[in-house]
Backbone as JSON Lines, residues from 0, in Angstrom:
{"i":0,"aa":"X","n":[-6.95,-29.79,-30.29],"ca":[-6.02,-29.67,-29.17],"c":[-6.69,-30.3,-27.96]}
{"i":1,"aa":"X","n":[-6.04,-31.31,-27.43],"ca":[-6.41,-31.85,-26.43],"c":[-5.83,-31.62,-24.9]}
{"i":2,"aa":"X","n":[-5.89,-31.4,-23.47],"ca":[-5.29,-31.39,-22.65],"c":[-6.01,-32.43,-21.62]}
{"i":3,"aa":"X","n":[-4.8,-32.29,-20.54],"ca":[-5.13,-33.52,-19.02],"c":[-4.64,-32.77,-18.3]}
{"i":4,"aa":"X","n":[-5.37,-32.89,-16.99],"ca":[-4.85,-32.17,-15.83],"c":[-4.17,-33.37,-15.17]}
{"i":5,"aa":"X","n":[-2.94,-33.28,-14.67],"ca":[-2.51,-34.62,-13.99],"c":[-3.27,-34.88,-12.66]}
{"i":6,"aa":"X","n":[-3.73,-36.39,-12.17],"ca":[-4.22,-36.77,-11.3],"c":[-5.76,-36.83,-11.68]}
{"i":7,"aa":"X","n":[-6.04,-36.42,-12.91],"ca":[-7.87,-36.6,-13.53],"c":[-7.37,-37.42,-14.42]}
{"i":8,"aa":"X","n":[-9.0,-38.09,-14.59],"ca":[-9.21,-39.1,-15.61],"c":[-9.48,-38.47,-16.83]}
{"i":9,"aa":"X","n":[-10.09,-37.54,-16.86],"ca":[-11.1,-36.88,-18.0],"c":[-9.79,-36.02,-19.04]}
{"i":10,"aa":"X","n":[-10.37,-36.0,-20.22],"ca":[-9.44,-35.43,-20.9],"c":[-10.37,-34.56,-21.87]}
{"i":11,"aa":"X","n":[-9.79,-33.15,-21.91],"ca":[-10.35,-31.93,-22.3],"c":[-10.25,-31.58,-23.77]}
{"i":12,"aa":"X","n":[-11.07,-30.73,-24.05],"ca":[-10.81,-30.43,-25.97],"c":[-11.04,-28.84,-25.78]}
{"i":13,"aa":"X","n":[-9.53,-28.1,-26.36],"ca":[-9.57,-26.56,-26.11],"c":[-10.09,-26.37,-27.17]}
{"i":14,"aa":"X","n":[-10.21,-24.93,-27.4],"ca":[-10.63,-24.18,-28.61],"c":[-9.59,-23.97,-29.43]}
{"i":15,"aa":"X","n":[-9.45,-24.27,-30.78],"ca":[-8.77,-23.7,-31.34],"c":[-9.1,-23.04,-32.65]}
{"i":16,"aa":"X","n":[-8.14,-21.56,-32.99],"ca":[-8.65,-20.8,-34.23],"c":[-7.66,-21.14,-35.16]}
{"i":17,"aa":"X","n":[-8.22,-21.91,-36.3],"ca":[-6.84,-22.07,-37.4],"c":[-5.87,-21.14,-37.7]}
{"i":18,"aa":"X","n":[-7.05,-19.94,-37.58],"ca":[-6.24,-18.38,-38.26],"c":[-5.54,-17.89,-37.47]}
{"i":19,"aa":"X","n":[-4.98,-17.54,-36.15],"ca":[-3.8,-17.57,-35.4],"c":[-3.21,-18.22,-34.93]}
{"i":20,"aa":"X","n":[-3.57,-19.65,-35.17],"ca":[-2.6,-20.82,-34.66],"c":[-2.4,-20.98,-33.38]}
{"i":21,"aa":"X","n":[-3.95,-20.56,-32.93],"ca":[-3.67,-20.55,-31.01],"c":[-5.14,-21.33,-30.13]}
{"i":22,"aa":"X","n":[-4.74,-21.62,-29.08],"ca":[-6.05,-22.22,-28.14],"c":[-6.16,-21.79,-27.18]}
{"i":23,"aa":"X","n":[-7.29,-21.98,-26.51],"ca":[-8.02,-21.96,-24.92],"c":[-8.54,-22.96,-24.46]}
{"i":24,"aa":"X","n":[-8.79,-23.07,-23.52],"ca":[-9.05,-23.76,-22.61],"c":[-9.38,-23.33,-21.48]}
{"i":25,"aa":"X","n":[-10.83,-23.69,-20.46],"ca":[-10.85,-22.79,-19.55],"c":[-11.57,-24.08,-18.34]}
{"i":26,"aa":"X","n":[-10.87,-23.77,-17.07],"ca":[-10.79,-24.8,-16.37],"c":[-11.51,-24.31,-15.16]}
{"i":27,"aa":"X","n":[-11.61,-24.96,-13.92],"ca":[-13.21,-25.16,-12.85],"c":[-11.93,-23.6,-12.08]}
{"i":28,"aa":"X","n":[-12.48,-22.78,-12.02],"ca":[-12.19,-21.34,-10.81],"c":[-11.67,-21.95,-9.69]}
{"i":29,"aa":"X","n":[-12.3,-22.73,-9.15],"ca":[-11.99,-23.02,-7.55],"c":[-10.34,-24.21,-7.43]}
{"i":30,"aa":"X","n":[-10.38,-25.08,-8.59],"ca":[-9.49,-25.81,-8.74],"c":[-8.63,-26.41,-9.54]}
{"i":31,"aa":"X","n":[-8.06,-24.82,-10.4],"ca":[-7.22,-25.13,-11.21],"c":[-5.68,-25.26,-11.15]}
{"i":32,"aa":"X","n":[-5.31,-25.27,-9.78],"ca":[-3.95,-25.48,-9.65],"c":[-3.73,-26.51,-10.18]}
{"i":33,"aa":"X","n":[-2.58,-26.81,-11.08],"ca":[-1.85,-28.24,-11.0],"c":[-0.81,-28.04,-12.46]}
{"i":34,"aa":"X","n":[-0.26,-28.96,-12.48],"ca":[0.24,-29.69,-13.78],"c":[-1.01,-30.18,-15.41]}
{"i":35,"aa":"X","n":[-0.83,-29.26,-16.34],"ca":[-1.61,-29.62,-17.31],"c":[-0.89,-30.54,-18.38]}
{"i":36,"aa":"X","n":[-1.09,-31.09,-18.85],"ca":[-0.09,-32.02,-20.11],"c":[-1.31,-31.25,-21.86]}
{"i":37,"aa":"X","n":[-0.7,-31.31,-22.39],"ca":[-1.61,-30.74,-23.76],"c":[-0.58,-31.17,-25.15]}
{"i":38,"aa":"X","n":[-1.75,-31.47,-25.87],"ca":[-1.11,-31.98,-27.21],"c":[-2.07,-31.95,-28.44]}
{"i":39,"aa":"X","n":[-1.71,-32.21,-29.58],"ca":[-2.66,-31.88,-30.55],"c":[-2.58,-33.04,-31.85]}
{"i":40,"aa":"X","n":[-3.74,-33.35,-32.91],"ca":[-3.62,-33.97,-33.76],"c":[-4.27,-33.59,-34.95]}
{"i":41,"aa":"X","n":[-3.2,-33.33,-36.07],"ca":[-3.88,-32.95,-37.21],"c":[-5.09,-34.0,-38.01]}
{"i":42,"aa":"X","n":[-5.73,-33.75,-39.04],"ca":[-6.63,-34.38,-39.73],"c":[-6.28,-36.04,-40.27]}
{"i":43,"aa":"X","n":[-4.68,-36.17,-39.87],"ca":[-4.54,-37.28,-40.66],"c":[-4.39,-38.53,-39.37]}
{"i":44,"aa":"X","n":[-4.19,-37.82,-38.1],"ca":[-3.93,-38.51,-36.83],"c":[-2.81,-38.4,-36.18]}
{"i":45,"aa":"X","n":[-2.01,-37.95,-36.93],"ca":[-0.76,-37.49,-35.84],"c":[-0.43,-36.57,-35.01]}
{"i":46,"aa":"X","n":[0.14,-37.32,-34.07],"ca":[-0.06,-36.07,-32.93],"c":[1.3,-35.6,-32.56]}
{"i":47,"aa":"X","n":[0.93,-34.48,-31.98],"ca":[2.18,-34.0,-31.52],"c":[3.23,-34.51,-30.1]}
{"i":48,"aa":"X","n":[4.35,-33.81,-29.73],"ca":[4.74,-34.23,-28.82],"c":[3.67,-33.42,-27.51]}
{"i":49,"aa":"X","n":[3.7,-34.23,-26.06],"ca":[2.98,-33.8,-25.18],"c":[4.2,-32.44,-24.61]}
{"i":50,"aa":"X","n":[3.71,-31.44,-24.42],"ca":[3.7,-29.97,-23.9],"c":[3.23,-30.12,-21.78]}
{"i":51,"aa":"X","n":[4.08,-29.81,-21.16],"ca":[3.9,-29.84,-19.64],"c":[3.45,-28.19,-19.4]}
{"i":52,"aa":"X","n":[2.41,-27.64,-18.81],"ca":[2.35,-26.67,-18.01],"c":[2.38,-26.57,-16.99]}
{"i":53,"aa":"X","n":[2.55,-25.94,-15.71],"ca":[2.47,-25.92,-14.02],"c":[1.57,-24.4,-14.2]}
{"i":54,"aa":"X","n":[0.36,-24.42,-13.54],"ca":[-0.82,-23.72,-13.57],"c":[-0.53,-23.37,-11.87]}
{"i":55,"aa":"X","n":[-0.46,-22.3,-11.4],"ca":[-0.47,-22.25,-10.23],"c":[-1.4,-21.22,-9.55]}
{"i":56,"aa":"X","n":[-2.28,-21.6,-7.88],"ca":[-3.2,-20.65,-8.19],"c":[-2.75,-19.84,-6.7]}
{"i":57,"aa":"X","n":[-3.11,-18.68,-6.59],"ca":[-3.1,-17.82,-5.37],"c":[-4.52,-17.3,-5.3]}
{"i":58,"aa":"X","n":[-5.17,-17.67,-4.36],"ca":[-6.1,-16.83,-3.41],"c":[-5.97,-16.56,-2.26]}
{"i":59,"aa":"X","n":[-4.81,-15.88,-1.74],"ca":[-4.56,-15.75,-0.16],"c":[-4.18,-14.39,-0.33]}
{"i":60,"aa":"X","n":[-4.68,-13.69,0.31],"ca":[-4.2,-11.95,0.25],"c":[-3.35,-11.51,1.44]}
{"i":61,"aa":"X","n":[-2.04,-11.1,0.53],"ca":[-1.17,-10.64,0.71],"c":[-1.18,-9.62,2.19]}
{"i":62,"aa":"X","n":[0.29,-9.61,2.98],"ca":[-0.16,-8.15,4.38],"c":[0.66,-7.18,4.54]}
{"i":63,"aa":"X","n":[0.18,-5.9,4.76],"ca":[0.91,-5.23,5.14],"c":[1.54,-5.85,6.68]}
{"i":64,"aa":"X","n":[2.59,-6.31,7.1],"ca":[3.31,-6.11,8.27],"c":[3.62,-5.52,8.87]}
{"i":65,"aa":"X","n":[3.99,-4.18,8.42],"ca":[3.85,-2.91,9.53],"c":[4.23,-1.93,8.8]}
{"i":66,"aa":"X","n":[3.82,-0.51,9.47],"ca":[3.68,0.53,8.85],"c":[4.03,1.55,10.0]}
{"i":67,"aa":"X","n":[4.85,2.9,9.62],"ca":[5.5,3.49,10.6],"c":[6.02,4.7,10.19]}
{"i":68,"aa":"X","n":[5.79,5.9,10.88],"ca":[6.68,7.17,10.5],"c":[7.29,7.27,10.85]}
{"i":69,"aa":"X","n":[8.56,7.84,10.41],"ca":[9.8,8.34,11.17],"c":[9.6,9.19,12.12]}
{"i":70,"aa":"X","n":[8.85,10.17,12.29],"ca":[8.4,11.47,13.17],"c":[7.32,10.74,13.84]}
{"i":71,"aa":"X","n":[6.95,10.61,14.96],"ca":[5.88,9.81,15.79],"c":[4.99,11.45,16.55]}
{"i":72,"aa":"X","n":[5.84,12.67,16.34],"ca":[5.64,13.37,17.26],"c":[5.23,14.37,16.58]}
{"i":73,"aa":"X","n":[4.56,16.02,16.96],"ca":[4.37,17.23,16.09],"c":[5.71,17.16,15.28]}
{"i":74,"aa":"X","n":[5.99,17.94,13.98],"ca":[6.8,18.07,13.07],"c":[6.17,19.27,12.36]}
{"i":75,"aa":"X","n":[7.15,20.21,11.78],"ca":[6.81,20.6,10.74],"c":[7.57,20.74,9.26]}
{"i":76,"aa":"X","n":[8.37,19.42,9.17],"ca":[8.99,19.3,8.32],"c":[8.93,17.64,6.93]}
{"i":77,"aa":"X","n":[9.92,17.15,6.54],"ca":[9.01,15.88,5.49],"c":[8.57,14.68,6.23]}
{"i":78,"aa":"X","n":[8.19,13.94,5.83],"ca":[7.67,12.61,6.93],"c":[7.99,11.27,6.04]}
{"i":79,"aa":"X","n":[8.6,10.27,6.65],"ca":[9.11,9.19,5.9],"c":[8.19,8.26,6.35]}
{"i":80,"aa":"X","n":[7.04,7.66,5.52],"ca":[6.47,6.89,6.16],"c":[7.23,4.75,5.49]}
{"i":81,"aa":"X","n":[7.09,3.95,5.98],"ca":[8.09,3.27,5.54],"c":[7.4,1.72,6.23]}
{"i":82,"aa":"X","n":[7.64,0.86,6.04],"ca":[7.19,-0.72,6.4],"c":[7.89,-2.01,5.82]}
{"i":83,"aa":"X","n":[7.01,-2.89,6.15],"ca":[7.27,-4.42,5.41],"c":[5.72,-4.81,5.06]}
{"i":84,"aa":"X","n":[5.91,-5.78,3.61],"ca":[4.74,-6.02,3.0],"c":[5.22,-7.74,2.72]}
{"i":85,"aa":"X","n":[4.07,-8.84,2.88],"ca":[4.47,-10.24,2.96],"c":[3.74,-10.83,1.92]}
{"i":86,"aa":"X","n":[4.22,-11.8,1.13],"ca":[3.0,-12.52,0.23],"c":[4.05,-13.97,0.12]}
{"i":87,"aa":"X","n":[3.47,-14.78,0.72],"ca":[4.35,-16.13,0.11],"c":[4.27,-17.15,-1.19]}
{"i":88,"aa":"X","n":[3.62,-16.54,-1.58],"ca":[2.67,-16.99,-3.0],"c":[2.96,-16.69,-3.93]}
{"i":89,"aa":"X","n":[2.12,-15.87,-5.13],"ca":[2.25,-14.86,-5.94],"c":[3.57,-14.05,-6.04]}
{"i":90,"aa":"X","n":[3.56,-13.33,-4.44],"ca":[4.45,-12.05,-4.2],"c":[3.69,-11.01,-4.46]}
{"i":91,"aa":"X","n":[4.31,-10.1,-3.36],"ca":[3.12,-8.68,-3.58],"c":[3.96,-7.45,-5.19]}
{"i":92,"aa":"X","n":[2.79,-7.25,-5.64],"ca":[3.05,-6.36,-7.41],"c":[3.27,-5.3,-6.79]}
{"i":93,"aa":"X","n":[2.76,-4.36,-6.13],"ca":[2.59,-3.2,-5.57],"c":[2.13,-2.14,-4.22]}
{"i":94,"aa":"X","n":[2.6,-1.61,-3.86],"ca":[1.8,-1.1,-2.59],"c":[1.58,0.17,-2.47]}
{"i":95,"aa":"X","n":[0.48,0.18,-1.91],"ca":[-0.59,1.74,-2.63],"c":[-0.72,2.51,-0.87]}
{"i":96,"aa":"X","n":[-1.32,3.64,-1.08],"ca":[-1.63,4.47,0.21],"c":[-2.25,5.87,-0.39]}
{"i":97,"aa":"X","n":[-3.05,6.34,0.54],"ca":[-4.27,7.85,0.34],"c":[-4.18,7.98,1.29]}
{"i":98,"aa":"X","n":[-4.51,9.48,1.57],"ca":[-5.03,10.19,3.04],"c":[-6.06,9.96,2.81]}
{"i":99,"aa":"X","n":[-7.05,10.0,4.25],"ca":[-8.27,9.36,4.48],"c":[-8.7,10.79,4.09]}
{"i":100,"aa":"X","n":[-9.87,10.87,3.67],"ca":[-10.72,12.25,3.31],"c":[-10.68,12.41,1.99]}
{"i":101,"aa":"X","n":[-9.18,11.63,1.43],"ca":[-8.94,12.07,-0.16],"c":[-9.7,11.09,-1.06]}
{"i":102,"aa":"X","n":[-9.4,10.69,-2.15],"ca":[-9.63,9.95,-3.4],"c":[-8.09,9.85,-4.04]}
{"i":103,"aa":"X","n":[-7.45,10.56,-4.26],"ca":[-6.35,10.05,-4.7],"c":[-5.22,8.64,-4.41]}
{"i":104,"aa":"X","n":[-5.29,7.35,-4.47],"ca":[-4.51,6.63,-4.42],"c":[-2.78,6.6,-4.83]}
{"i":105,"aa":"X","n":[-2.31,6.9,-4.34],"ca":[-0.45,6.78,-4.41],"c":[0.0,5.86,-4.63]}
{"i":106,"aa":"X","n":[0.92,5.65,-5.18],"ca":[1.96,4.09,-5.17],"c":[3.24,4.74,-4.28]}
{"i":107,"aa":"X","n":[3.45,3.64,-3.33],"ca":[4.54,3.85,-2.47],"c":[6.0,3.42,-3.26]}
{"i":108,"aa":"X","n":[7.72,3.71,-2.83],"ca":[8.35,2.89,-3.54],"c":[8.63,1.32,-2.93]}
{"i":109,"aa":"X","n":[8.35,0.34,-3.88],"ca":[8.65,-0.66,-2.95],"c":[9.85,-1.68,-3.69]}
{"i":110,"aa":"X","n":[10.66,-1.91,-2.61],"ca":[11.66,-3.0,-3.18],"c":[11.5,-4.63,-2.68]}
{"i":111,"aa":"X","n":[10.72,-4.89,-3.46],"ca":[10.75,-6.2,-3.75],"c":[11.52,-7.63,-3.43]}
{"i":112,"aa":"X","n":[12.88,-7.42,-3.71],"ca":[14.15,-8.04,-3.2],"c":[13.74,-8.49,-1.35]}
{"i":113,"aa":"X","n":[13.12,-7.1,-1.1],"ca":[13.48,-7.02,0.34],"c":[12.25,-6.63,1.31]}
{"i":114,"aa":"X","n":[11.06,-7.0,0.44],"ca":[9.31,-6.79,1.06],"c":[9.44,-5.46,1.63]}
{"i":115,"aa":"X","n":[10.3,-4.16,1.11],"ca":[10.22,-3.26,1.74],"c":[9.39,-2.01,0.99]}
{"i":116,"aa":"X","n":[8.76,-0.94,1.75],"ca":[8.33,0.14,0.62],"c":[8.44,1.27,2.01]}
{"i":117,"aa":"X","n":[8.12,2.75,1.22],"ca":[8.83,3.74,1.39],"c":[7.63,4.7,0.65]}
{"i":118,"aa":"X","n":[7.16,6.09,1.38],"ca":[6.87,7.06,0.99],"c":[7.19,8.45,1.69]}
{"i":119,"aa":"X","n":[7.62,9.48,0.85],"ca":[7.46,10.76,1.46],"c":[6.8,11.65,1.55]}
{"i":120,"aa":"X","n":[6.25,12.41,2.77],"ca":[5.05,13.26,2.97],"c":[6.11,14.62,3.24]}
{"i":121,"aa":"X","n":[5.67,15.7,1.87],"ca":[6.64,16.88,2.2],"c":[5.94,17.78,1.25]}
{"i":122,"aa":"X","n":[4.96,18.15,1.34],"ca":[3.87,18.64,0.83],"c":[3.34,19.66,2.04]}
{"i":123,"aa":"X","n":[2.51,21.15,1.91],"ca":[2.07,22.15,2.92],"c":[1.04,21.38,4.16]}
{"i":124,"aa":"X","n":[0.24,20.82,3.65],"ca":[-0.9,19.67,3.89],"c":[-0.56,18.35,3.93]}
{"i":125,"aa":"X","n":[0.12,17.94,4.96],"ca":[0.08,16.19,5.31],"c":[-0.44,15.68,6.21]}
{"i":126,"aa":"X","n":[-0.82,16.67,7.3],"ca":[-1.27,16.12,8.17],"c":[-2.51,15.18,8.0]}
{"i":127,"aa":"X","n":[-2.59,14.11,9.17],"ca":[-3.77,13.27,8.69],"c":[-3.44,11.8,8.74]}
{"i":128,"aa":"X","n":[-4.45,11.18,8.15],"ca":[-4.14,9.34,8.66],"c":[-4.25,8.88,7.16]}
{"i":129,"aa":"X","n":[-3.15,8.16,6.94],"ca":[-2.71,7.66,5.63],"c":[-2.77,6.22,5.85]}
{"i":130,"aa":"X","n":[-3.66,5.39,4.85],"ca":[-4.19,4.13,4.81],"c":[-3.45,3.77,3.94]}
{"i":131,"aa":"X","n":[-2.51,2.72,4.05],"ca":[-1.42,1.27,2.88],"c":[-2.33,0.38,3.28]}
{"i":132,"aa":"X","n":[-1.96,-0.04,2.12],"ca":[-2.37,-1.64,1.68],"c":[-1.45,-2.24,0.18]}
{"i":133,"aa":"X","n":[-1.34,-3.58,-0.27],"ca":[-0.49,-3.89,-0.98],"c":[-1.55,-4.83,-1.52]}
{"i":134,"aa":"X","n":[-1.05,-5.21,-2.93],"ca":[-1.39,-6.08,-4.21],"c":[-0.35,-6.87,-4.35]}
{"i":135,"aa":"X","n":[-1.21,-8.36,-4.14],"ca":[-0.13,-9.2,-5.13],"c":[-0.46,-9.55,-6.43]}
{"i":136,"aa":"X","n":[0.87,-10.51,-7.32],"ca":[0.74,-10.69,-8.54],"c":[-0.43,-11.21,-9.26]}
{"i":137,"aa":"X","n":[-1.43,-11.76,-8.15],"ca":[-2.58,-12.78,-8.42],"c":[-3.93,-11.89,-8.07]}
{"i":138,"aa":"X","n":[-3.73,-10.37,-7.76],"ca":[-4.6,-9.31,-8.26],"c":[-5.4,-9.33,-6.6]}
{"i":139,"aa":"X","n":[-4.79,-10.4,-5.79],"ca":[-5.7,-10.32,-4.38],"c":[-4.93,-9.18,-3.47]}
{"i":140,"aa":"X","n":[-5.58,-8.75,-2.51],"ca":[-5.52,-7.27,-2.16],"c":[-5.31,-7.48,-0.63]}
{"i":141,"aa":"X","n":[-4.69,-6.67,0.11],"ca":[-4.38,-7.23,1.63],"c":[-5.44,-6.13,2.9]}
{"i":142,"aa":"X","n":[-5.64,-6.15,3.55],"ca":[-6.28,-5.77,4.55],"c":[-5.37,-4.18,4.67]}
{"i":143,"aa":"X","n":[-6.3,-3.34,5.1],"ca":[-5.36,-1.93,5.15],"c":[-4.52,-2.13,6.8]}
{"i":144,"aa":"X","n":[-3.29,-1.2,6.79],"ca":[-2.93,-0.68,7.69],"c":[-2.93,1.56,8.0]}
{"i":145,"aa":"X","n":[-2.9,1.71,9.37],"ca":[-3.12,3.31,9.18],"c":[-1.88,4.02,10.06]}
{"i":146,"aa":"X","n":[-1.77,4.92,9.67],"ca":[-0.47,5.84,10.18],"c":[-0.96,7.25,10.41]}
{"i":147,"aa":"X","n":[-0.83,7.77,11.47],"ca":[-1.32,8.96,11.84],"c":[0.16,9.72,12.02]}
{"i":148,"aa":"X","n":[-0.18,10.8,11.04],"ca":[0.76,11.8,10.66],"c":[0.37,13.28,11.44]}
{"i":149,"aa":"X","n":[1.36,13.93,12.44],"ca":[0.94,14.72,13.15],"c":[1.79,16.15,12.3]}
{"i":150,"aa":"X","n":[1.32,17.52,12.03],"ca":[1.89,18.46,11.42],"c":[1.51,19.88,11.78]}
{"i":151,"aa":"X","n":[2.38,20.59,12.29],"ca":[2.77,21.71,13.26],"c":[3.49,22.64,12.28]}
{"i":152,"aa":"X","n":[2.84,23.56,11.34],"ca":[3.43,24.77,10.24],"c":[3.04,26.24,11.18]}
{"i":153,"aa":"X","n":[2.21,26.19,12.27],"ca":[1.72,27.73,12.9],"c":[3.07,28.0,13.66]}
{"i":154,"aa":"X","n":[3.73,29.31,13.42],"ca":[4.54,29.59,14.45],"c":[3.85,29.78,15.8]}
{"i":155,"aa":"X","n":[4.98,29.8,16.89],"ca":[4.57,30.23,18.28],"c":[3.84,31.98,18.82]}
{"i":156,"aa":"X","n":[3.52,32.21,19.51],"ca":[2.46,33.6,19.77],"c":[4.06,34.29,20.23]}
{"i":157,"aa":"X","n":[3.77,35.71,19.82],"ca":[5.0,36.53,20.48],"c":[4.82,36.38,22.06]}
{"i":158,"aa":"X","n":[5.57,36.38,22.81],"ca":[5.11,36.33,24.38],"c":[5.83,37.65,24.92]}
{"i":159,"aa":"X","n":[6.75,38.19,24.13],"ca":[7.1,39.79,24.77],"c":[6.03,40.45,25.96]}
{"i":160,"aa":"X","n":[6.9,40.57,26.24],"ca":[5.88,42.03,27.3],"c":[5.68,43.2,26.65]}
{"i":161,"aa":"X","n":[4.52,43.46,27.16],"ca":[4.46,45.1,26.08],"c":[3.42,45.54,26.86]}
{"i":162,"aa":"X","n":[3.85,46.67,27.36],"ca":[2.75,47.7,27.97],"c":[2.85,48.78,27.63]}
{"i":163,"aa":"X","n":[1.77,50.17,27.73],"ca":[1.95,51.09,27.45],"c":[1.98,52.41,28.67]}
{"i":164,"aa":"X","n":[2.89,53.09,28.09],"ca":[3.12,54.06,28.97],"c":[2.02,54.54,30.21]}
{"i":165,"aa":"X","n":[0.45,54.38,29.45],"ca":[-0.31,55.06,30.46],"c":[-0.84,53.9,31.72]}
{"i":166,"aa":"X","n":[0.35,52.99,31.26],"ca":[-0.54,51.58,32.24],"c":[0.63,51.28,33.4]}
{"i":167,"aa":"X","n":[1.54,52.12,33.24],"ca":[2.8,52.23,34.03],"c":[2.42,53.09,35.34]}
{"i":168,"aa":"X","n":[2.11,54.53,34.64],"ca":[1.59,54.95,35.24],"c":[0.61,55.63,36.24]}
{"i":169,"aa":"X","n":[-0.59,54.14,35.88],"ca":[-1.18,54.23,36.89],"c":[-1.22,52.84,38.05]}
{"i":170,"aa":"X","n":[0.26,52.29,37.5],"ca":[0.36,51.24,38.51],"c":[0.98,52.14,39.55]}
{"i":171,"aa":"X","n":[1.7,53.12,39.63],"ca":[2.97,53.79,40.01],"c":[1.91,55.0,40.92]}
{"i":172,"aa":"X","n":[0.7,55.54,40.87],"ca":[0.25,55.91,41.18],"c":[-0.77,55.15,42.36]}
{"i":173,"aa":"X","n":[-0.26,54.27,42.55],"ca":[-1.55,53.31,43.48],"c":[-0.2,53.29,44.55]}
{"i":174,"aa":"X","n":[1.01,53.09,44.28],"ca":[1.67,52.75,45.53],"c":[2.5,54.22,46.08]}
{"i":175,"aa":"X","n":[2.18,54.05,47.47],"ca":[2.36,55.18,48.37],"c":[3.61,54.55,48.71]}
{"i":176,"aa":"X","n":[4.59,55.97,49.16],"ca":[5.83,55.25,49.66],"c":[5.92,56.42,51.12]}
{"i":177,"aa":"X","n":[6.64,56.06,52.09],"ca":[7.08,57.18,53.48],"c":[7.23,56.53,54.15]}
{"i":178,"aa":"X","n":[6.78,56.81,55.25],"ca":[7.58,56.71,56.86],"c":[6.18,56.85,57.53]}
{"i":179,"aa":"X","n":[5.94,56.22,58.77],"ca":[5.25,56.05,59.27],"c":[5.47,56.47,60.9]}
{"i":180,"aa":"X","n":[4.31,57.58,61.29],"ca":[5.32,57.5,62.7],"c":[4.15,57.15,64.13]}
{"i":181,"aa":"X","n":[4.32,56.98,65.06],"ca":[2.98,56.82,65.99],"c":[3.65,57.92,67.14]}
């Protein structure tokens, strides 16, 4: 099995295993984008028809564009955290997020169609700063973004008045009341 990268002179010899009827070929890391042409010739010299591939490469990492809660303020109820994710390349596969302190990594939902993704925080414990970031198809990884999630579950202090009887009466005992005469 022979291949050409279009625009080179040099022409390549893949591997091939008789016993699955398949090849490789493995080309320079830094510059394998392009158009490959590949073809093959059995023992007697004939060859096959030429085969076109388009090899395409992405090394540009993908971005989060922005990242945002619905609640900006104390809450003590769910939290929609929500954005846009960009890849002009590849396209982004997935987009992930953890609270900082944790180890657990999340997958957010993301729709694709529309570079959009979506998570909900409605759990006792959310408070805290939640780090996204997104993957594209070409496995490169984008720079994090952070969202600070604010969460208010303590009720308020009773503020009633409450005194007790013996504190009445010794306010009631300090003030003199009459008439005054000269």
């Amino acid at each position: 099995v022979k291949y050409k990268k279009t625009g080179e002179a040099g022409v390549g010899t893949a591997v091939f295993n008789a016993g699955t009827n398949q090849y490789q070929f493995t080309v320079n890391a830094d510059d394998y984008e392009g158009t490959y042409t590949i073809w093959c010739a059995d023992k007697a010299n004939n060859q096959s028809a030429e085969k076109t591939v388009a090899v395409k490469m992405d090394k540009t990492a993908p971005s989060v564009v922005s990242a945002t809660a619905d609640k900006t303020d104390w809450t003590n109820g769910q939290v929609v955290i929500s954005g846009t994710v960009s890849d002009n390349l590849s396209g982004v596969k997935v987009v992930k997020y953890k609270k900082t302190g944790e180890s657990t990594v999340k997958e957010a939902t993301f729709y694709a169609d529309t570079n959009q993704y979506q998570f909900t925080l409605d759990a006792d414990n959310y408070e805290g700063t939640y780090t996204i970031y997104c993957e594209d198809k070409a496995g490169n990884q984008s720079a994090e973004k952070t969202v600070a999630v604010k969460m208010d579950k303590t009720k308020p202090y009773d503020t009633e008045l409450k005194c007790e009887t013996s504190m009445w009466d010794a306010i009631i005992e300090t003030v003199t009341f009459g008439l005054f005469h000269n």
